[in-house]
C-alpha positions as CSV (number, residue, x, y, z in Angstrom):
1,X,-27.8,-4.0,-13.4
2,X,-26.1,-1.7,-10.6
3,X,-23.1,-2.4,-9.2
4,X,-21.9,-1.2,-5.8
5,X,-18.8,-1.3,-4.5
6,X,-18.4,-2.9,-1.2
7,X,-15.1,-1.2,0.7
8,X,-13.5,-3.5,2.1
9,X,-10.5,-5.3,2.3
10,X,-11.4,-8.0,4.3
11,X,-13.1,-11.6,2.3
12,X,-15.4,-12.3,5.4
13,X,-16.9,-9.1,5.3
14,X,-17.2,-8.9,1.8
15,X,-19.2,-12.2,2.5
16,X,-21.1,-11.4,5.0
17,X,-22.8,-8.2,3.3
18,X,-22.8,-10.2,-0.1
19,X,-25.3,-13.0,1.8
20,X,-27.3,-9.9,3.5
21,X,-27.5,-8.1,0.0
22,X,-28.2,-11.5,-2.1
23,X,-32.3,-10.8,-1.6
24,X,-32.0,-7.5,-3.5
25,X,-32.4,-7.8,-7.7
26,X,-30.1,-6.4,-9.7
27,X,-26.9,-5.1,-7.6
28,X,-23.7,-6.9,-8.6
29,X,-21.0,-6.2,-5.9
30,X,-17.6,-5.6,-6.0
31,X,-14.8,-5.2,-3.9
32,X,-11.7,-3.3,-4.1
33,X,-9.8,-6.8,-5.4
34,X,-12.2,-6.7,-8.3
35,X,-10.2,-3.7,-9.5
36,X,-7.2,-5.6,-8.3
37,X,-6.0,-2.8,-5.7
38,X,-5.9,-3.3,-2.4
39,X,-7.0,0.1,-0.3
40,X,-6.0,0.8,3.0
41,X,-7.5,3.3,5.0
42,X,-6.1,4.6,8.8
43,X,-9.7,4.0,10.7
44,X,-9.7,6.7,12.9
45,X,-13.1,8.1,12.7
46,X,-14.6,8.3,16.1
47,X,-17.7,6.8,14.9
48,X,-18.4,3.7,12.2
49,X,-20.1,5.9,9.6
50,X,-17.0,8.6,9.9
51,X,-14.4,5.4,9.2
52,X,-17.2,3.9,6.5
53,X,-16.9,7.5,4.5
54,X,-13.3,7.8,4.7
55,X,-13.2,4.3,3.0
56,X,-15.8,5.2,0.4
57,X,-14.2,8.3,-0.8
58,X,-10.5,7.0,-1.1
59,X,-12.0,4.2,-3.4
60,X,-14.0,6.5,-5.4
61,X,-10.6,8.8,-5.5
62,X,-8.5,6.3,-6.7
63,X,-11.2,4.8,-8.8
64,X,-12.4,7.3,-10.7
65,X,-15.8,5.6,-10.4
């Protein structure tokens, strides 16, 4: 089974993408809680996929993952 990490902070998000994701076979998700840390990044990309990397590589940072 993979496991992805869903970055995000926010439990209605982490819903939303966890009932669009529920089709796919053999993904567990995770969110930043799982690890029991809360991440906060400053979204000041210009675009969604700038602020989306920003999150991804602070979790992977402090994750080690």
């Amino acid at each position: 089974m993979d496991k992805l990490l869903i970055s995000t902070n926010n439990k209605y998000k982490f819903k939303e993408i966890s009932e669009i994701l529920r089709p796919v076979p053999g993904i567990k998700l995770h969110s930043p809680y799982t690890f029991g840390i809360s991440i906060d990044v400053i979204e000041d990309g210009t675009t969604l996929e700038e602020n989306a990397y920003k999150k991804a590589d602070k979790n992977y940072r402090v994750l080690n993952i």
